[in-house]
C-alpha positions in Angstrom: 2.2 6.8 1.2 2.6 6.0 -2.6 2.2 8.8 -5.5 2.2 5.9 -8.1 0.0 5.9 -11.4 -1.5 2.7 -11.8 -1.6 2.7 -15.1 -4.5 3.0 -17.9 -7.7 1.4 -17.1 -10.9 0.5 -19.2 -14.2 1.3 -17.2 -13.8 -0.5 -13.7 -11.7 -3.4 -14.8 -8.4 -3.6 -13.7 -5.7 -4.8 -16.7 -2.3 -5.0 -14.7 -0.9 -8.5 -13.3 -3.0 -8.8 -9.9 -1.5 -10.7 -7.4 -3.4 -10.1 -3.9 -2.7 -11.4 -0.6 0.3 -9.7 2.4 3.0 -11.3 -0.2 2.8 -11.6 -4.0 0.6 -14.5 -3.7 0.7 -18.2 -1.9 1.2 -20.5 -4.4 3.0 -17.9 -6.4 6.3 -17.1 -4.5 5.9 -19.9 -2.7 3.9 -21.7 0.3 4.4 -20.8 4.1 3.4 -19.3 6.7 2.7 -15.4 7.4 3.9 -13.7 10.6 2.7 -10.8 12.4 5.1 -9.7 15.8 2.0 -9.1 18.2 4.3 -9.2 21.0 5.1 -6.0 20.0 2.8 -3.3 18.5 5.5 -1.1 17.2 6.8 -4.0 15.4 4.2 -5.4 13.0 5.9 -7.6 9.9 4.8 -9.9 7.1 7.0 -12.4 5.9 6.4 -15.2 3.7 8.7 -18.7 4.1 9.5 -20.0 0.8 8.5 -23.3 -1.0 9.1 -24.8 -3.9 11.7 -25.2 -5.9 12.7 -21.9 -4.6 13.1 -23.3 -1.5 16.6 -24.0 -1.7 19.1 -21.9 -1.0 21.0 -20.4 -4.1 23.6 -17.9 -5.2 24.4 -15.4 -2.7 22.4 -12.1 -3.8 23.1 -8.7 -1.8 20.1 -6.9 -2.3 20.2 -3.2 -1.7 17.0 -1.0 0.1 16.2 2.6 -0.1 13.4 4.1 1.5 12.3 7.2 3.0 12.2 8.1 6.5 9.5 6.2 8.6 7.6 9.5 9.7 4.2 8.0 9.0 3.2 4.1 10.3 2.8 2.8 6.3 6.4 4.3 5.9 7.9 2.4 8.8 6.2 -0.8 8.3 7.7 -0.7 4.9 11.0 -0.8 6.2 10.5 -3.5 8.6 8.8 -5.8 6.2 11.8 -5.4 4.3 14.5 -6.6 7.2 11.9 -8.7 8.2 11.8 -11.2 4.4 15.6 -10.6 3.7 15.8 -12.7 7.3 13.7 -15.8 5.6 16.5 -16.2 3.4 20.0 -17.8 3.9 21.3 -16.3 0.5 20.5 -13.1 1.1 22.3 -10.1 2.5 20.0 -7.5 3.4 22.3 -4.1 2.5 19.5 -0.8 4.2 20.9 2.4 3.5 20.1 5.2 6.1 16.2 6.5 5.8 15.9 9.8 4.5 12.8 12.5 3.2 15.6 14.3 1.4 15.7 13.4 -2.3 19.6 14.6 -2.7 20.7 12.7 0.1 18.6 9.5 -0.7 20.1 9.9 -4.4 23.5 9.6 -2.8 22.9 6.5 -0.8 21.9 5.1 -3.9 25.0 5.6 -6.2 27.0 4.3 -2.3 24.6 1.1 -2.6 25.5 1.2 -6.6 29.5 2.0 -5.7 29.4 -1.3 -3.7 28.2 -3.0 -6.9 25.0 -4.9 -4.8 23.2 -7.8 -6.7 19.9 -6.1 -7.1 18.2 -2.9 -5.7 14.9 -2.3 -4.2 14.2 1.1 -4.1 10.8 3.0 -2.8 11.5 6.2 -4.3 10.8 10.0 -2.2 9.8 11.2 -5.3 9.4 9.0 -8.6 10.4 11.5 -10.9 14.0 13.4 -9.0 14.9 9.5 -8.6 14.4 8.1 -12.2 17.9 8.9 -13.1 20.0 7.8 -10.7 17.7 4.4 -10.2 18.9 4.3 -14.6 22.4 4.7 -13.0 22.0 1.3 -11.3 20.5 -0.3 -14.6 23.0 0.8 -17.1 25.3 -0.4 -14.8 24.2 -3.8 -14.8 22.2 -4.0 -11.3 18.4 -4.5 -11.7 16.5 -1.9 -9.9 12.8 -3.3 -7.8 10.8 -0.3 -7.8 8.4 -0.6 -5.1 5.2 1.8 -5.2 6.2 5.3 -5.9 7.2 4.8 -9.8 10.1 5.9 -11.8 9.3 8.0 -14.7 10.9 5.7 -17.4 10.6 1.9 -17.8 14.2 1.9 -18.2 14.9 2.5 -14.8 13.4 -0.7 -13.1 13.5 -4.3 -14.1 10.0 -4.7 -11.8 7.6 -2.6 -10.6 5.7 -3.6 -7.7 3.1 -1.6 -5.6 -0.3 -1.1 -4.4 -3.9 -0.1 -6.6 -4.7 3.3 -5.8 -7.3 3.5 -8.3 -8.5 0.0 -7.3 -8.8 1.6 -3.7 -11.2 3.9 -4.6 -13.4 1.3 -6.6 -13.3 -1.2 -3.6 -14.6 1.7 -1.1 -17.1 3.0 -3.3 -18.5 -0.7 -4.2 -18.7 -1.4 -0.3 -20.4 2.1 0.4 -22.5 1.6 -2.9 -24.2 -1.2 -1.9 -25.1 -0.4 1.5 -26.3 2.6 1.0 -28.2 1.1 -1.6 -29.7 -1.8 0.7 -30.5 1.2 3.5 -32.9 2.4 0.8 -31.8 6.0 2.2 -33.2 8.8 -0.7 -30.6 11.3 -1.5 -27.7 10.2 0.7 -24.7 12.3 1.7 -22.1 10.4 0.7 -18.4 12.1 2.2 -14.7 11.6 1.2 -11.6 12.4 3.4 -9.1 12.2 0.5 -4.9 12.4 1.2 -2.9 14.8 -0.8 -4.5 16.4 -3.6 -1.5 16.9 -5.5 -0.4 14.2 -5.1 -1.4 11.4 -8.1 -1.9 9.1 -5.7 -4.9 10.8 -4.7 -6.5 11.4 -7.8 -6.5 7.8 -8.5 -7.9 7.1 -5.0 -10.9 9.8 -5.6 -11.3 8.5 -9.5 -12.0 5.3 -8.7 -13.8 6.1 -5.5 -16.4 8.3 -8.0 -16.2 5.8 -10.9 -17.4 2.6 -8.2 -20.3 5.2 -6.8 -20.8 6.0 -10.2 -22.4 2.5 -11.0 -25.0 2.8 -7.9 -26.3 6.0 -9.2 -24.6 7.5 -6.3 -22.2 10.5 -6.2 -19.5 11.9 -3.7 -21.6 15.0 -2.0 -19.1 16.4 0.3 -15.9 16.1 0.1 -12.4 17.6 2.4 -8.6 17.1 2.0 -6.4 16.3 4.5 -2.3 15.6 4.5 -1.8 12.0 5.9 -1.6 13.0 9.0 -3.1 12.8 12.4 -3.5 16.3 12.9 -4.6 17.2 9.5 -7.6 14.6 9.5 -9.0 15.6 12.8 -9.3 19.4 11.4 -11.1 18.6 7.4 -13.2 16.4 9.3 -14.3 18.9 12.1 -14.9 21.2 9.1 -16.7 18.8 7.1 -19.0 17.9 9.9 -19.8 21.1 10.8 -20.7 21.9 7.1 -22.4 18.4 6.9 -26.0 18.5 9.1 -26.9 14.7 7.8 -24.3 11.9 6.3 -24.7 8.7 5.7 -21.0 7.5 4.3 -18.0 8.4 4.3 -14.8 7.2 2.6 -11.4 8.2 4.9 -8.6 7.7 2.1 -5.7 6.6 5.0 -6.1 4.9 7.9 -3.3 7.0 9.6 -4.6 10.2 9.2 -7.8 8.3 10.2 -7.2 8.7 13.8 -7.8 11.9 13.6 -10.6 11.3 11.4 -12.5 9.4 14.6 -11.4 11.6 16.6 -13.1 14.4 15.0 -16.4 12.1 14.7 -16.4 11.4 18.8 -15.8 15.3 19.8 -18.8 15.9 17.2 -20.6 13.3 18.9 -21.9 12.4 15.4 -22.9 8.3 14.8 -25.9 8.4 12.1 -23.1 7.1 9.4 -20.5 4.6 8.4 -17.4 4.8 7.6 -14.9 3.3 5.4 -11.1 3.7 6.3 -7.8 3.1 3.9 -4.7 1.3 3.6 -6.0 -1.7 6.2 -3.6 -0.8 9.7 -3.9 -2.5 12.3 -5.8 -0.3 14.5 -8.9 0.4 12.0 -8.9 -3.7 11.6 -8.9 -3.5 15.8 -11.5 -1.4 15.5 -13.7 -3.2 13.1 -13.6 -6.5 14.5 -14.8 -4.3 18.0 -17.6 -3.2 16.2 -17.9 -0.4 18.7 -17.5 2.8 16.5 -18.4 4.1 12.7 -15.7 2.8 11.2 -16.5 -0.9 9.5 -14.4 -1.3 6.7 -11.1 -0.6 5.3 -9.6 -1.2 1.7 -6.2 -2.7 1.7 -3.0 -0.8 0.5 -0.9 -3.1 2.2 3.0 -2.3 3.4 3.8 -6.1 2.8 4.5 -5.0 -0.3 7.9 -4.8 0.6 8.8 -8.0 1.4 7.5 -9.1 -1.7 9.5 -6.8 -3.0 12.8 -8.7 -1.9 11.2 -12.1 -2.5 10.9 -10.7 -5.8 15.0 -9.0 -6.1 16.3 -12.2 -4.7 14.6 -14.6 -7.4 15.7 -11.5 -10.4 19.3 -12.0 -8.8 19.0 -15.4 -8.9 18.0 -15.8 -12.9 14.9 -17.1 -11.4 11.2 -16.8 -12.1 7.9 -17.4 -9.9 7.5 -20.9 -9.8 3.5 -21.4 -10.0 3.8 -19.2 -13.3 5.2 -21.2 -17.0 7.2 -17.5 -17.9 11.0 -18.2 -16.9 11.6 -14.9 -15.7 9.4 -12.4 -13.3 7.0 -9.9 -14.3 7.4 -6.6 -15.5 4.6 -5.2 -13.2 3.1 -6.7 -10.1 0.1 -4.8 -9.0 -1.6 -5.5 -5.6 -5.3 -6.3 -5.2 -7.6 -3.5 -2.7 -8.9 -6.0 -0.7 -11.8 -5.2 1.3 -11.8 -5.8 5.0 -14.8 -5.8 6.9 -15.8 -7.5 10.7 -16.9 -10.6 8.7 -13.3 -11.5 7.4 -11.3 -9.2 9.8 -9.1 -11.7 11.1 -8.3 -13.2 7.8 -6.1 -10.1 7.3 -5.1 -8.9 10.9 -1.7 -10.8 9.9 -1.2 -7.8 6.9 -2.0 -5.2 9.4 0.5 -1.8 10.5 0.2 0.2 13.8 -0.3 3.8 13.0 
């Protein structure tokens, strides 16, 4: 998932351009409906129809897409949402190159995609920093680069930034655990957290805001394990954390992925006395909090719809066009996306936003 740095922050407040919702906003980009494939559950997208004066169909843009290899359901979905929104539009031509995990190689598809001289690029980096030069490449040469989550080192190497809250993930989770521990009344609660990578940035926001939120209850993170976004790697911290955890009454699982191993840990412990609160909002912790049936009854949103806002967003910059609910001609600079919290009470509302792990 994304290593981006939101940015600076002041206290709790958020200061970047928040636009929430599964595309950059309704009445922003435009008005329409959202779809979700649920014929198929390997094949989850969210699209948004335009409206508007940016309705119309315009100069042809060929819009350009790197991304890394779907090896992990946020990953894939990315990559579908993308096809999926270049499909809404007639003046689009949706130019993929291959998927790949290796930096060099995704480097190269880039200056092929920069070769061909495309329109606009949207680019979701393997690594920020090893791509920041050749994503320059692209804007000195005159095509504007959408950098979608993981960010580019220098400013000069995007014309847009768009991506997800990672600090505002952690505030969201902590608020929601906050307040019912809080309203349980429970005296010196356990409060756990199954973070991601914790090397990675991405991570550190996650856990900073998660403490910060916590923070304002009087509450603080007790016990706390690491895993690696994956399956595998969440079933073992949280074996290990249960074991060293007698009593909990929270805890915060930082990726719905690597959740399913998280509750699958929790049913071989047998262990129910707590809540939980998952991450990123797929669809099969949403499945499971509208069923009500396990601990698990909330996630915080991190959604992969992102993407196709992402090539809303390169087809309107290729276009000399700006969003049309907004009085600025041109689009932002930096789009970050709301952490929206999803619970059984609004479940369905967001279903539609939802990726199978």
């Amino acid at each position: 998932m994304s290593d981006v740095i939101s940015g600076p922050r002041s206290g709790l407040r958020r200061r970047s351009f928040l636009l929430g919702g599964a595309a950059v906003g309704a009445t922003v980009l435009a008005a329409g409906c959202t779809s979700n494939d649920s014929g198929d559950d390997n094949n989850e997208t969210n699209t948004k129809a335009v409206g508007g004066d940016n309705a119309a169909k315009g100069t042809q843009v060929t819009i350009g897409f790197s991304a890394p290899q779907a090896d992990h359901g946020w990953i894939g979905a990315i990559a579908k949402n993308a096809e999926a929104q270049a499909k809404q539009f007639e003046d689009v031509t949706f130019e993929p190159v291959e998927p790949t995990n290796d930096v060099a190689a995704q480097i190269a598809a880039i200056e092929t995609l920069i070769t061909k001289k495309v329109n606009v690029l949207v680019v979701l980096p393997n690594d920020g920093k090893q791509l920041t030069a050749v994503a320059r490449k692209a804007m000195d040469a005159g095509i504007p680069v959408v950098n979608l989550d993981r960010i580019f080192d220098s400013p000069l190497a995007y014309r847009t930034w768009i991506g997800g809250d990672n600090y505002g993930m952690g505030v969201s989770a902590g608020h929601y655990i906050g307040a019912r521990v809080k309203q349980a009344n429970r005296s010196n609660p356990v409060i756990a957290e199954v973070a991601g990578i914790d090397s990675l940035p991405l991570t550190q926001d996650r856990s900073r805001g998660f403490k910060d939120a916590l923070a304002t209850y009087g509450l603080r993170v007790t016990n706390r394990v690491a895993a690696e976004f994956t399956v595998a790697s969440g079933q073992q911290v949280t074996s290990n954390l249960l074991q060293a955890a007698p009593r909990i009454d929270a805890i915060w699982n930082h990726d719905d992925d690597q959740g399913l191993g998280v509750l699958a840990a929790i049913r071989q412990a047998n262990r129910s006395e707590f809540f939980m609160v998952g991450g990123a909002g797929s669809l099969d912790a949403m499945e499971a909090i509208k069923a009500d049936n396990s601990v698990l009854k909330a996630t915080v949103t991190y959604s992969p719809s992102m993407a196709s806002s992402a090539i809303s967003i390169a087809r309107l910059i290729g276009q000399k066009k700006g969003f049309s609910d907004l009085v600025e001609n041109d689009v932002p600079a930096h789009i970050t996306l709301a952490s929206a919290t999803v619970t059984k009470e609004n479940v369905d509302q967001y279903m539609s936003t939802g990726f199978r792990s």
